[in-house]
TIGUVEX-426696 format. One record per residue (C-alpha): x, y, z; residue in one letter. Coordinates in steps of 0.001 Angstrom, whole numbers, padded with zeros to 6 digits, always signed. Each point is the difference from the previous one (the first is absolute). Layout:
<lummis>
XYZA...
</lummis>
This chain:
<lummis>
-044468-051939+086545X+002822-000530+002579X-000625-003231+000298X+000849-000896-003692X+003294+002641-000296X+002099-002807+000901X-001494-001928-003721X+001460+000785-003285X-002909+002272-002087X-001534-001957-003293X-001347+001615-002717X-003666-001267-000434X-000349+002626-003012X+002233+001423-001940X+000251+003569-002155X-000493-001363-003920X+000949+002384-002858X-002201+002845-001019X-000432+002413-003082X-000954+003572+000725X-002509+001013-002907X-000497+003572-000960X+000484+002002+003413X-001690-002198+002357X+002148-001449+002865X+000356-003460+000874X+000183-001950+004012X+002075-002705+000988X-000549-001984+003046X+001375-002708+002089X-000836-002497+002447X+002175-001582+002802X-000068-001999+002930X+000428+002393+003099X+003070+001648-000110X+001737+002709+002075X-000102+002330-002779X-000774+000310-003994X+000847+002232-002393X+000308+000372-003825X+003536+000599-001500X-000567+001940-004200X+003289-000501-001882X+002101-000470+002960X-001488+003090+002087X-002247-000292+003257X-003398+001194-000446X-000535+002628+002239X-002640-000850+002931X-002413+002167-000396X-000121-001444-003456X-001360-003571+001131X-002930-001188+001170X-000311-002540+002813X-002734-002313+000682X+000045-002921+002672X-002485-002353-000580X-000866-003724+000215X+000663-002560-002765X-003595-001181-001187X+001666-003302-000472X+001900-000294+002648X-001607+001657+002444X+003800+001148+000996X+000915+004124+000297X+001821+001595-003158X+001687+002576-000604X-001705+002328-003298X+002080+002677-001563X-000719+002153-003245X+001589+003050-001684X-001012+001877-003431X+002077+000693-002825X-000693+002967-002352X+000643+000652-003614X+002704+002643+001018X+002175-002361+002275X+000250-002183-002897X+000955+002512-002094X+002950+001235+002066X+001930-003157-001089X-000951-000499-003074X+002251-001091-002695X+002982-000497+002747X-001708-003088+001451X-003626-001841+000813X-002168+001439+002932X-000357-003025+002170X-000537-000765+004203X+000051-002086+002562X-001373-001258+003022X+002685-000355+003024X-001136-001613+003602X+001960-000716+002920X-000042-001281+003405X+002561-000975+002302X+000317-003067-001372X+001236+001608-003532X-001424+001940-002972X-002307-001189-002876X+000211+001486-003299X-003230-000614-002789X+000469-000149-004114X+000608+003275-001768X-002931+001742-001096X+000597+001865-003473X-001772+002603-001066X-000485+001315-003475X-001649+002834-001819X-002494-001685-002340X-000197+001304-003887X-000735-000958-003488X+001420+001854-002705X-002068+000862-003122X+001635-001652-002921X+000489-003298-001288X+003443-000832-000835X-001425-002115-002794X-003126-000059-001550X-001751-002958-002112X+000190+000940-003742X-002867-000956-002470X+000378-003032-001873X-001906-001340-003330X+000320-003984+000391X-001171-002681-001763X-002245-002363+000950X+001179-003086+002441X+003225+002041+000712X+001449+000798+002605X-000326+004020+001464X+002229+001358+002769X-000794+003710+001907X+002912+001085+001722X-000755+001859+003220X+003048+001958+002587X-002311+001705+002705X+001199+003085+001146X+002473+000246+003143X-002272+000081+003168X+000341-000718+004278X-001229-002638+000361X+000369-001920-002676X-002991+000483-002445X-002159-002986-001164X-000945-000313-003343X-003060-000941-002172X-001224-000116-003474X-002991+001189-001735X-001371-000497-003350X-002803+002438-000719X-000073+001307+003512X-000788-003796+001058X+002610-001280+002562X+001497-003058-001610X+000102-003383+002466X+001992-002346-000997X-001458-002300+002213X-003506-000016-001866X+001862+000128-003378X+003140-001964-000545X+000255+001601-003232X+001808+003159+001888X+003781-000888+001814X+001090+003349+002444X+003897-001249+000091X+001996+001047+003254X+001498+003214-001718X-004195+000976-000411X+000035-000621-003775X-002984-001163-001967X-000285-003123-001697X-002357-001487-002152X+000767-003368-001367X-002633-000266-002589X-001618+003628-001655X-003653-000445-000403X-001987+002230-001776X-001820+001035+003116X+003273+000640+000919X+000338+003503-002067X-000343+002675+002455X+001928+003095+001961X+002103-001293+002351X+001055+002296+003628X+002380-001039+002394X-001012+000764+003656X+002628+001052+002844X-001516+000339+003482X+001436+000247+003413X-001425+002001+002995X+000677+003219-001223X-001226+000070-003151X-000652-001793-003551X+000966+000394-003158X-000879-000938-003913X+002372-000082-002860X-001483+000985-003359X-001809-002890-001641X+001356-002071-002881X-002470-000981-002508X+000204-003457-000786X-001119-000923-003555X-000364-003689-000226X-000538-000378-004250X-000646-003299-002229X+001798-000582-002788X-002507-000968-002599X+000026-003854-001745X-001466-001921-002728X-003234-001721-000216X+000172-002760-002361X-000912-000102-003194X-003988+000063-001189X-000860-002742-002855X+000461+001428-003645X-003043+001695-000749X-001460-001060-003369X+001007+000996-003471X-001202+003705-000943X-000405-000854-003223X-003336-001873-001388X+001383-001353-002841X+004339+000158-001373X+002626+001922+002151X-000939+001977+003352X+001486+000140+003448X-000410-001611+003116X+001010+001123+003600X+000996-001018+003308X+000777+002181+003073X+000970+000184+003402X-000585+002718+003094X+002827+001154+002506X-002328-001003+002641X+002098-002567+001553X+000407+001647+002122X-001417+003407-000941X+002859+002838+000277X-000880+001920+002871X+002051+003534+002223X+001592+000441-003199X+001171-003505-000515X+001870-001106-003742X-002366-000586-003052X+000286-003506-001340X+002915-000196-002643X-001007-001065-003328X-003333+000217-002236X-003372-000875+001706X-001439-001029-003545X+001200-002029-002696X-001202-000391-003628X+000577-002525-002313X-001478-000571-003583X-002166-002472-000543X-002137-001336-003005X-003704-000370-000002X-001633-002930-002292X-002343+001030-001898X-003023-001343-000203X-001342-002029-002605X-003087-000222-001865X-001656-003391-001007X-000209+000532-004197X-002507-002671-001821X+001348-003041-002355X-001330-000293-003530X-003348-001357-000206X-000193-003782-000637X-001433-001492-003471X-003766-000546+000645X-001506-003244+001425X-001999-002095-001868X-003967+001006-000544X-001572-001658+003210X-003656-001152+000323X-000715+002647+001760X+000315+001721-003200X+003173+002062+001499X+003906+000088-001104X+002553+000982+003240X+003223+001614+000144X+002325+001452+002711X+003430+001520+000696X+002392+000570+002652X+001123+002818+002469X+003737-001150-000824X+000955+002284-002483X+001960+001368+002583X-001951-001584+003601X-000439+002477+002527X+002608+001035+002616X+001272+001508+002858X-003215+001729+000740X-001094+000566-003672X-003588-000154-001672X-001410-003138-000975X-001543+000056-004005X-002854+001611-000439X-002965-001802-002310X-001326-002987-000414X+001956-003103-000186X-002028-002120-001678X-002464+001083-003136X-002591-002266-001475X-002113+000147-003538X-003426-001072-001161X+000977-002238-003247X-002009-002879-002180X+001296-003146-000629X-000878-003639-000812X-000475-000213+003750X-002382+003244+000561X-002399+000040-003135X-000660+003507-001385X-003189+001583+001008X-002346+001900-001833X-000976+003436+000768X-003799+000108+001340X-001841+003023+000524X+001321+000280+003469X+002627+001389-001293X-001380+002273-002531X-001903+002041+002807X+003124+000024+002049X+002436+002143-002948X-003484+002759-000773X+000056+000338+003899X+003844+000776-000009X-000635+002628-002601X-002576+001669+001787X+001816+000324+002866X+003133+001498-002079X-002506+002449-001907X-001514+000991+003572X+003588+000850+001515X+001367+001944-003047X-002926+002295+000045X+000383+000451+003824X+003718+001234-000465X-000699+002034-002291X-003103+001823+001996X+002662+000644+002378X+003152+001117-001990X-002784+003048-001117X-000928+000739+003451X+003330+000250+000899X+001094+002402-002756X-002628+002122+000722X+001001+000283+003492X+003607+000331-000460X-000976+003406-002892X-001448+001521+002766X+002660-000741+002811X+003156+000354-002732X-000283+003903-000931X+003071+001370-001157X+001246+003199+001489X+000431+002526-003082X+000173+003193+002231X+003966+001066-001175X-000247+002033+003102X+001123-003259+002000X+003055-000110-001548X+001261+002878+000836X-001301+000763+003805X+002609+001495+001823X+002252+000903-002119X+001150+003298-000939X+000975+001892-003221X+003908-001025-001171X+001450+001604-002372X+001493-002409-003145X+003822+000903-000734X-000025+000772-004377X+001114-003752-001538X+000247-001392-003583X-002749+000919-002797X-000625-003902-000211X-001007-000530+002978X-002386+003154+000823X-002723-001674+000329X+001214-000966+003670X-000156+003304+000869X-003446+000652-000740X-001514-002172+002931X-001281+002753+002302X-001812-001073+003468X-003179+000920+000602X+000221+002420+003003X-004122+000540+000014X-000765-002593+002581X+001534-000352+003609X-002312-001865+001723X-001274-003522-001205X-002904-001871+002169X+000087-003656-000134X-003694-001173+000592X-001208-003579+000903X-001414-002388+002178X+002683-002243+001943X-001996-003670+001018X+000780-002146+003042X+000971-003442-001168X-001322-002878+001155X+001736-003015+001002X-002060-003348+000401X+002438-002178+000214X+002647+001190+001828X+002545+000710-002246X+000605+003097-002127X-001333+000365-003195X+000026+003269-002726X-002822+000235-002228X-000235+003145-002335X-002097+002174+002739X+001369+002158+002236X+002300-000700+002675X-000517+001838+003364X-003104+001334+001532X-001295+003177-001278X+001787+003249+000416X-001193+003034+001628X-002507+001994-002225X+000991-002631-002434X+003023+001591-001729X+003680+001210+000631X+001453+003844-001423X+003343+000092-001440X+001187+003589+000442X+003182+000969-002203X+000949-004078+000038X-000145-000451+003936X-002807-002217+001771X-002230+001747+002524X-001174-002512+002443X+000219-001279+003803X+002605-002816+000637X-001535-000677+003054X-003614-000419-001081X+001881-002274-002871X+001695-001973+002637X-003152-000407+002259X-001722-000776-003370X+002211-002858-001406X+000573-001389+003309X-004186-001141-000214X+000825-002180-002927X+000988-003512+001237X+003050-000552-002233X+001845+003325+001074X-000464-000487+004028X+003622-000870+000500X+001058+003195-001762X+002137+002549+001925X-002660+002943+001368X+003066+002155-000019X-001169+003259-001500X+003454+001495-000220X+001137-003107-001919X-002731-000095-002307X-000980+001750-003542X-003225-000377-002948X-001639+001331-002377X-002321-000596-002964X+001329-000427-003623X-001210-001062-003369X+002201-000659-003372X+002454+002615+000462X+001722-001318+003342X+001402+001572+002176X+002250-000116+003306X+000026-000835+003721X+002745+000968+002468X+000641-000221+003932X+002025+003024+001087X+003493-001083+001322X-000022-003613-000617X+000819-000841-003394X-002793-001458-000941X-002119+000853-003326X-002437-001745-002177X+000025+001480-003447X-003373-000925-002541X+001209+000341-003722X-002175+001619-002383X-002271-003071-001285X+000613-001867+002872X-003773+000088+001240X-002177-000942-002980X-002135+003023-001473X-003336+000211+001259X+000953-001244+003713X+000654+002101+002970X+001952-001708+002755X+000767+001185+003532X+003541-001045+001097X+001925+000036+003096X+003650-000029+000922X+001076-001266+003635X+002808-001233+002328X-000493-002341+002026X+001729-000645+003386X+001735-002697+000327X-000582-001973+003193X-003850+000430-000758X+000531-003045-003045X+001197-003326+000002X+002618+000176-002582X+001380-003449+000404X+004034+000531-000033X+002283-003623+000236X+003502-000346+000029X+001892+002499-001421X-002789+001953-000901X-000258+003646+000652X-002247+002950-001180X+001130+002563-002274X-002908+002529-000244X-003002+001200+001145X-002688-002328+000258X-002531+002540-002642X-003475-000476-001299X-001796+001331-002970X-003133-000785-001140X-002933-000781+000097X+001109-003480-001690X-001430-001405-002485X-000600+003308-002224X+000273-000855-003594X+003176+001828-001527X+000936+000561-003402X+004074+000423+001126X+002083+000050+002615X-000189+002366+002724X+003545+000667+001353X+000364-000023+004345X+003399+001660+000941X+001342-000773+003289X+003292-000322+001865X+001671-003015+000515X+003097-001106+002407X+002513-002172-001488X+003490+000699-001192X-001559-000787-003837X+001889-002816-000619X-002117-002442-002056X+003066-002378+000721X-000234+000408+003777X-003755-000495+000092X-002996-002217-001258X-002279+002954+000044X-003931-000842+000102X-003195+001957-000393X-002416-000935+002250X-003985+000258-000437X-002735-000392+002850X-002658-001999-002285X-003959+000840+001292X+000422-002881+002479X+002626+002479+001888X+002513-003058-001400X+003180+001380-001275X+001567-001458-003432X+003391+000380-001800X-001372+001433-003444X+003882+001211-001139X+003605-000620+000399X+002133+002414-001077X+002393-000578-002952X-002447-002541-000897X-002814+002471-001194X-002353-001778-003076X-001246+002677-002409X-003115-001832+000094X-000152+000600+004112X-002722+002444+001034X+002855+001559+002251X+003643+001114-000648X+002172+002138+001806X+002984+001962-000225X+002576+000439+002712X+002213+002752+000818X+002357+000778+002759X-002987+001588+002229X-002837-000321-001666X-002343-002673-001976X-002653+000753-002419X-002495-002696-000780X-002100-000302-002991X-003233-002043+000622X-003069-000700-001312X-001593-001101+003034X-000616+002200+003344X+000397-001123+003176X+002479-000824+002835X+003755-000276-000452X+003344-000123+001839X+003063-000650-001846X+001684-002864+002239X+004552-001227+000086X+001401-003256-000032X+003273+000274+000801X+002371-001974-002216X+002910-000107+001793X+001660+002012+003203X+000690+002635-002230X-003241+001428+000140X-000717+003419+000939X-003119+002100+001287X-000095+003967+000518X-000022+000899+003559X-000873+003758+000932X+001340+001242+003258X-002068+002941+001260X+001223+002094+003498X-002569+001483+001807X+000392+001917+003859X-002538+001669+002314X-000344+003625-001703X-000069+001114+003516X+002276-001141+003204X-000691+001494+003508X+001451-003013+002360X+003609-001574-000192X-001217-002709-002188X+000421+000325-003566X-001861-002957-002637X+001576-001042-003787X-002209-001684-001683X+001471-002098-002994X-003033-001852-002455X+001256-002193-002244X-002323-000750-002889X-000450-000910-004073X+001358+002876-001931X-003688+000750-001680X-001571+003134+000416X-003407-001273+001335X+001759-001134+002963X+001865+002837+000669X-002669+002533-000244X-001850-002392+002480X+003136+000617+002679X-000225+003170-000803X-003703+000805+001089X+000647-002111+003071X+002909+002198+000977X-001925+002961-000604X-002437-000892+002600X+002401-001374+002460X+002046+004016-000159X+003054-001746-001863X+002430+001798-001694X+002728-001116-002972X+003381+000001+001528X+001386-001205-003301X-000142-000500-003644X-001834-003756-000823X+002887-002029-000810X-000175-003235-002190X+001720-003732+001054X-000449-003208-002033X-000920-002596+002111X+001304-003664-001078X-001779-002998-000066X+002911-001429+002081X-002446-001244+003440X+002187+002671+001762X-001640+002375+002420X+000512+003660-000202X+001600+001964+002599X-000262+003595+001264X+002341+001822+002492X+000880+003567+001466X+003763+000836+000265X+002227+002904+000413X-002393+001935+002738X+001947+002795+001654X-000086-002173+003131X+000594+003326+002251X-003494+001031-001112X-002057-002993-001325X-000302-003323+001008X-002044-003272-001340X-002526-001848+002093X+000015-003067-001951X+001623-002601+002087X+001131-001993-003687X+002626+001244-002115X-002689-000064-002525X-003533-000925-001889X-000950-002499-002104X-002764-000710-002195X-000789-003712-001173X+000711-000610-003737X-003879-001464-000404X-001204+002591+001796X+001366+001956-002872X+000144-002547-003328X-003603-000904+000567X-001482+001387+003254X-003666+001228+000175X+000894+003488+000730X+000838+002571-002185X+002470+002041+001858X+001906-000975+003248X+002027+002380+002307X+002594+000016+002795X-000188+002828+002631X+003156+001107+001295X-000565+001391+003030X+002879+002872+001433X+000438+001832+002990X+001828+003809+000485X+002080+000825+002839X-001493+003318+000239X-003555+001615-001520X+002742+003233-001445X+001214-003144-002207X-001642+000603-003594X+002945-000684-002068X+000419-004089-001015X+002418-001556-002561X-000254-003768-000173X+000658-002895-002855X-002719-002136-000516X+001094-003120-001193X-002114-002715-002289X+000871-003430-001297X-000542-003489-000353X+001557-002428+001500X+003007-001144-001914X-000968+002203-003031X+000200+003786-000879X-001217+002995+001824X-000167+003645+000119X+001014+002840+002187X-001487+003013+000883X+001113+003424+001515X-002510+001569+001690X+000800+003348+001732X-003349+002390+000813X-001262+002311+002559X-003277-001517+002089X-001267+003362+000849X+000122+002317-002727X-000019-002880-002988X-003947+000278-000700X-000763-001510-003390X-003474-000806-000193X-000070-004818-001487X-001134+001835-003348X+001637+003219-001138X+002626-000944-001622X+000714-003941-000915X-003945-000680-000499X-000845+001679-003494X-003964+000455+000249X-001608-000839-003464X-002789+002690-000127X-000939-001552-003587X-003608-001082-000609X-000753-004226+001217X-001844-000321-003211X+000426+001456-003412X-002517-000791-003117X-000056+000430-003130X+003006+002005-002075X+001469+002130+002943X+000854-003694+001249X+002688-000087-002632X+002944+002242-001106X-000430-000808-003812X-003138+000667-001481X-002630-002601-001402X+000111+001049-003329X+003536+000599-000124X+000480-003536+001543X-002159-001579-002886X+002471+001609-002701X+002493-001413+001726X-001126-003309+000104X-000852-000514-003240X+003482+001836-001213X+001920-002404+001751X-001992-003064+000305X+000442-000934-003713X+003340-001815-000756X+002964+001897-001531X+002752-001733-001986X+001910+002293+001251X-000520-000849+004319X-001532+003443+000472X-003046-001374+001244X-001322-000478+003324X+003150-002755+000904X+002265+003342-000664X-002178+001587+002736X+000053-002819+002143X+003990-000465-000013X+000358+003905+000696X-002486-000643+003030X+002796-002479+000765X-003174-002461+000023X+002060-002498-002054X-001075-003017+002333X-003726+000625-000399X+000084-000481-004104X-001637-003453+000427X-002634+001814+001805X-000502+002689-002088X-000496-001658-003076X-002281-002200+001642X-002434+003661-000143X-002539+000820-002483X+001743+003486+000313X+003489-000351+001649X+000673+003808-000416X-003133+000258+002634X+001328-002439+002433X+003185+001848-000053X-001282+003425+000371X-002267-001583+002784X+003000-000649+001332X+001386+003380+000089X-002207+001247+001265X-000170-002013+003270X+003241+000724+000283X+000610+003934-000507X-004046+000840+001238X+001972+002644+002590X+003467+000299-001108X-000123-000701-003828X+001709+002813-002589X-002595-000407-003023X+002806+001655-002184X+002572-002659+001001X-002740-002155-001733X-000140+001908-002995X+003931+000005-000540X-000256-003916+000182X-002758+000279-003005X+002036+002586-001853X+002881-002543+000394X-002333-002617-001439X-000500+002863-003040X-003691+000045+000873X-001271+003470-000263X-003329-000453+002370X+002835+000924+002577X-000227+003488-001125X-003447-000078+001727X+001615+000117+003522X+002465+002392-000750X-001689+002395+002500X+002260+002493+001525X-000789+001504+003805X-000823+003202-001312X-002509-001209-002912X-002135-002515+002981X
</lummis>
C-alpha cells in the first residue's frame, strides 16, 4: 500500500441510499483505490473505528489492491435525528496526495400508512361513456406503487387499452362495456406493506330503445267494425342494471272495418226454350243476384233445369204396358214401407212403457226435509197451507243398469241407453239427499271411456252423483264452482250419472291470440250428449272488471274432436241459443242445454281493459338461519286457483303473512313490478341485487300458468331479530299500483295457510232430489203457475224478474215455456249457500202474491 499513498484514492463503489424496514438494520460499503486511510463520516460526525470494517482485497477486474470498508446503521441511530434532519453518510479517503470524499448515502425508515387519502366512489354509467375511479394512495417511504383491480383481477392496461392508470394513479375507462360492471380496489404497495381501499361497484346500465314497428296485424273483426294492432318491444336495446323503460306505448290500435262477405244469390229463371227433339224444354239462371265476394258462398242448386214436353217435333207416345207394371210396382213398394214403419213405431212404444215409469212415490218429494211450521195467512188462500211433506221415507234407492257405449266410428254418439259402464252392485243410495259413493273409483272409472281420457284425475277437484227428474246439485268445496239440475231437467224415466270438474289449465290447448285472455276456470260437466229437457245452470267465477264495454267476452266449447268453438258472445245472447249467460262483478252463471267443456274467454276492446289480479303473501312458517323468504303469487282472482296455492303452500310449511289483496291488471302491454322498501336497514337487509321484480305482461294476460310468484329473499343481522316492518310495493309500469304495510313477528306469528282466510266448505259435493233446493217442489209448482200467467196489472213473473234486478234477461225469459222456473233456477244458483228464503218471500209479498206466505218460516218454527 505504500507504494500507491503518494495517488489520490477513487471510489470504485459508492454507499447508495437505503430504507431500514421494521427493525432490521441496514450496511453500507465502499470501495477505493488504496488509500492511507478510510473512514465513514454520518451527518457530519466520524464513525468511530471500532465501528468499521476493513477489508483489503484485489479488484477482480483489475487485478489492482482496494481498499473495502463497511459500517451498519440501526433503526435507533436513525431515530435520534429524526424530524430535525435526514440520517445520511459518507465515505472519506485520503492519502498524502489529498482526501476523497464519495456521494451521500441517505437513509430512511421505510413505512406505509393505512389509509387512502381518497378512495374510488361507485359509479352507475351508461353505456359507451366514459367512467373515472379516483385513487390518492396513502402516505408511505418509499413511495408506494399503485395498481387496480376489478373483481380481485389486477387490471393491465397493456393487454386492455380499454383501462388508462393517469400519472396521479386514477382509473380511466374510455368506453364502459357491460363486462365492464364490476367492484373496483385500488392497490398501494411498497416494501413494507400493501394496502386496498374499499371497492366501488361499478354498474354499467342500458338505457332501453325501440324496435320498430311490426306490420298491422289483420282486422279483428270478420265482417263490419273491429280493431287491428301493431306493436313494438323495448328490446333495442333491452334495458338492462336498471336502465330507463322505453318512453311511449309499445302497442297501438286503430279501428278498422272488415268487408263482409258476400253470398252469390240466383237470377230469375229464364222463359223456357223451345220443345227440342229430344223431347226436352231447357232453362237456366244466374249466380248474379248479388255474385259472390270477398270470400263468400257461391249459389247453391242447379243452374240449369230441363223438362220432358211434346211438340210437333217429339210426337206424343202412347202408354204400353211397360208402363203399367212399372206404377203397381211403385205401389207395392209404398204399401211394403208403410207397414214396416208402423211394425216399428209399436215396438218402440212398447219399449219406451216399460223404460218410461213415472215415479208416484210422494215420498221423493219431500226427502230431506224437515217439518216447518206455516205462519196463519188469509182464509182464501188456505189451501196453501195444507201441503204437508211426507216425513215417512228417508232413504230412496235408485236401481239400474248403467251400459258402456260403444263408439264405431270414432266420434261420440248418445243413443237412449245408458251412458257409463255399470256401477257397483248396480245401484247408488241417496241417504237424507247426499250421494254415497267413491270419487276415486268414479275417476278411475270414467277415465276407461275413450272420450273422457283428457279429463282432470284430480279427486279433490272433482264431484257426481246419480239423478233422475227431480235434479239436483253438484259443488267443489272452495272454488266457486256449482252445477245446479232443475227439477224436469232430466226427462222422467231416465237416470243419468253426472260429473262436475276443473280442469288445469296448462294440461289443454286453449288457443288464446292477440288480446285474448282467460277469465275462468277451464270446467267440465257431463257426460255430453245427455238428452235434457232444460237448462242446467254451471256457476263459476270469472276475472274481468265486468265491463261489457271494455270486453268482447266469449264462451268457449271443446267440441268431441278436443276442437274448441265460440258458441256465445256476450251482449249478443239469441233466445233461441242453447247457451246464455249472465255476468256479474265475480261471478257468471250459465244456462245450457248441452254438457261439456267451457271457459269463458276476453277480447280486450281497448287499453282500458281490466282483469282481477289476487296478490297472496306467503313466508316459511318456520326460520332457524339468517335468511328469511316472501313469497308473492300473483294469480286470477277465482277461487279454484286460489285454493290450488293454497294446498301447495300447505305442503311446502307456508304461512299467510297477510290478508289476499286485489289489483286490476290493465290490458296496457305493461309489465308488473314488485319491490321491498322501508326495511329497518340496522336489522334487515335485501339480497336482491335489482331494485326490483318484474313479471312479463304475457306471462300474465295469456301465459300457460295459472299462478306466478316472485321470492324475495332477506337476510337478518342477527338470529335475536324476529321483529320486521317493510312496504311491499306493486305496480305496473306507467299505470297504478298498491302498497302494502307489512309489520309481523317470524317467530311467534304461526298461522297455519288455512285457518283463517281459507273458509273450508264441509257441505255435501252432490245433493239430489229436494234437499238440493231451498224452496220446495210443490211449493215451486204453485209458484210457477201463479206467476207464469200474464197480469194486466205487471204482477207477473216480469214483476219478479225486475225485483231480481234481472231486467236485462226479459228477452230470455220470455223466450221459456215457464219463465218463473228459469228465474227461480236462477236463484237458486245464486243464494245455494248464502240465500235468505224470506228475503224471497218479501219480494213475492211485494208482487201481492200470497204463495210467499209459504216461506215465511221463522228460526224457531224450522
Amino acid at each position: 500500500p505504500a507504494a500507491f499513498s503518494d495517488l489520490l484514492p477513487h471510489f470504485l463503489v459508492e454507499p447508495e441510499d437505503e430504507f431500514i424496514v421494521k427493525n432490521k438494520p441496514v450496511m453500507l460499503t465502499c470501495r477505493s483505490t488504496p488509500a492511507t486511510q478510510i473512514y465513514f463520516k454520518c451527518n457530519g460526525e466520524w464513525v468511530h473505528q471500532d465501528d468499521h470494517l476493513i477489508v483489503r482485497t484485489v479488484d477482480p477486474a483489475t487485478a489492482l489492491p482496494v481498499m473495502e470498508v463497511t459500517i451498519e446503521i440501526t433503526r435507533q441511530q436513525v431515530e435520534k435525528i429524526f424530524g430535525l434532519d435526514e440520517y445520511w453518510c459518507q465515505c472519506v479517503a485520503w492519502s498524502t496526495t489529498g482526501t476523497q470524499k464519495s456521494q451521500k448515502a441517505y437513509i430512511r425508515i421505510a413505512y406505509l400508512r393505512k389509509n387512502f387519502e381518497q378512495e374510488p366512489q361507485a359509479k352507475e354509467v351508461a353505456l359507451d361513456q366514459e367512467v373515472s375511479l379516483r385513487c390518492h394512495p396513502p402516505e408511505g417511504v418509499p413511495q408506494p406503487e399503485v395498481e387496480w383491480q376489478r373483481n380481485e383481477d389486477v387490471i393491465d392496461p397493456q393487454s386492455d387499452p380499454n383501462f388508462f392508470i393517469t400519472a396521479d394513479h386514477n382509473l380511466v375507462i374510455k368506453k364502459a362495456r357491460l363486462a365492464d360492471t364490476g367492484n373496483y380496489t385500488c392497490v398501494a404497495k411498497n416494501i413494507v406493506a400493501r394496502r386496498k381501499s374499499n371497492s366501488a361497484t361499478v354498474l354499467i346500465y342500458v338505457n332501453g330503445g325501440w324496435s320498430t314497428w311490426t306490420t298491422w296485424s289483420s282486422c279483428s273483426a270478420v265482417c263490419g267494425r273491429g280493431w287491428q294492432k301493431r306493436s313494438r318491444s323495448c328490446t333495442n336495446p333491452t334495458p338492462l342494471n336498471g336502465g330507463t323503460s322505453c318512453e311511449g306505448q309499445n302497442v297501438q290500435k286503430s279501428a278498422c272495418v272488415a268487408t263482409c262477405p258476400v253470398d252469390g244469390g240466383w237470377s230469375e229463371w229464364s222463359k223456357w226454350s223451345p220443345c227440342g227433339a229430344d223431347c226436352a224444354m231447357w232453362r237456366s239462371r244466374e249466380c248474379t243476384q248479388p255474385s259472390p265476394g270477398t270470400g263468400g258462398k257461391d249459389c247453391q242448386g242447379l243452374d240449369l233445369q230441363s223438362l220432358n214436353c211434346t211438340s210437333e217435333q217429339c210426337p206424343q207416345t202412347v202408354s204400353g204396358a211397360e208402363d203399367v207394371a212399372l206404377y203397381v210396382g211403385m205401389v207395392a213398394v209404398a204399401l211394403c214401407l208403410t207397414l214396416l214403419l208402423i211394425i216399428v213405431v209399436l215396438v218402440y212404444r212398447r219399449k219406451k212403457a216399460g223404460l218410461d215409469a213415472d215415479v208416484a212415490d210422494s215420498s221423493i218429494l219431500t226427502t230431506g226435509f224437515q217439518p216447518m211450521g206455516i205462519k196463519p195467512s188469509k182464509p182464501e188462500n188456505s189451501h196453501l197451507l195444507t201441503i204437508q211433506p211426507d216425513l215417512t221415507t228417508t232413504t230412496t234407492s235408485y236401481q239400474g243398469t248403467l251400459r258402456a257405449r260403444h263408439d264405431a266410428t270414432g266420434k261420440f254418439s248418445m243413443t237412449n241407453g245408458p251412458l257409463l259402464d255399470p256401477l257397483p252392485k248396480g245401484s247408488h243410495t241417496l241417504h237424507n239427499g247426499k250421494l254415497n259413493s267413491d270419487p276415486a273409483d268414479f275417476v278411475s272409472r270414467l277415465s276407461t271411456q275413450s272420450y273422457f281420457k283428457t279429463l282432470s284425475r284430480d279427486v279433490a277437484n272433482t264431484s257426481y252423483g246419480t239423478f233422475n227428474f227431480l235434479g239436483g246439485r253438484l259443488t267443489i268445496p272452495n272454488t266457486g264452482i256449482s252445477l245446479l239440475i232443475p227439477p224436469e231437467a232430466i226427462p222422467r224415466g231416465k237416470i243419468y250419472e253426472i260429473y262436475l270438474t276443473v280442469q288445469k289449465k296448462e294440461d289443454l290447448r286453449l288457443p288464446l291470440a292477440g288480446c285474448q285472455t282467460l277469465l275462468s276456470p277451464v270446467v267440465s260437466c257431463g257426460p255430453p250428449g245427455v238428452v235434457l229437457s232444460r237448462p242446467v245452470i254451471l256457476s263459476m267465477d270469472q276475472c274481468s272488471d265486468a265491463c261489457l264495454d271494455n270486453w268482447a267476452i266469449r264462451l268457449k266449447k271443446q267440441n268431441y274432436e278436443g276442437a274448441w268453438e265460440d258458441v256465445l258472445l256476450m251482449g249478443e245472447e239469441l233466445a233461441s241459443d242453447p247457451y246464455y249467460c249472465q255476468l256479474e262483478a265475480e261471478t257468471c252463471q250459465l244456462f245450457s242445454e248441452q254438457l261439456g267443456t267451457f271457459a269463458l274467454v276476453g277480447e280486450s276492446l281497448h287499453m282500458g281493459a281490466a282483469k282481477r289480479l289476487r296478490l297472496v303473501l306467503f313466508s316459511d312458517a318456520y326460520c332457524s338461519t339468517l335468511e328469511y323468504n316472501i313469497r308473492v303469487y300473483c294469480m286470477d282472482d277465482t277461487q279454484d286457483v286460489f285454493k290450488e296455492v293454497m294446498q301447495m303452500e300447505r305442503q311446502l310449511g307456508g304461512r299467510l303473512i297477510d290478508e289476499p289483496h286485489m289489483l286490476l291488471f290493465k290490458d296496457s302491454y305493461h309489465n308488473l313490478r314488485l319491490s321491498i322498501h322501508d326495511m329497518p336497514q340496522a336489522h334487515w337487509r335485501s339480497k336482491l341485487l335489482a331494485g326490483y321484480q318484474e313479471i312479463p305482461f304475457y306471462h300474465i294476460w295469456n301465459g300457460s300458468q295459472r299462478y306466478l310468484h316472485c321470492t324475495f329473499t332477506l337476510e337478518r343481522l342477527s338470529l335475536g331479530t324476529c321483529e320486521l316492518t317493510c312496504q311491499l310495493c306493486v305496480w305496473q309500469v306507467e299505470g297504478e299500483g298498491q302498497s302494502f304495510s307489512l309489520d309481523f313477528n317470524i317467530a311467534k306469528d304461526t298461522r297455519a295457510v288455512d285457518s283463517e282466510f281459507l273458509l273450508m266448505d264441509t257441505s255435501a259435493t252432490a245433493l239430489a232430489g229436494p234437499s238440493a233446493f231451498q224452496i220446495p217442489y210443490l211449493i215451486r209448482q204453485k209458484i210457477c203457475s201463479s206467476l207464469d200467467t200474464p197480469c194486466p196489472k205487471g204482477a207477473d213473473w216480469r214483476m219478479l224478474a225486475q225485483r231480481l234486478k234481472l231486467e236485462r234477461h226479459m228477452s230470455f225469459l220470455a223466450s221459456k215455456a215457464s219463465p218463473t222456473s228459469a228465474i227461480l233456477d236462477l236463484w237458486e244458483a245464486q243464494h245455494f249457500h248464502g240465500g235468505n228464503i224470506n228475503q224471497l218471500a218479501a219480494v213475492m209479498a211485494d208482487i201481492g202474491k200470497q204463495e210467499a206466505m209459504i216461506f215465511l218460516v221463522s228460526d224457531g218454527e224450522c
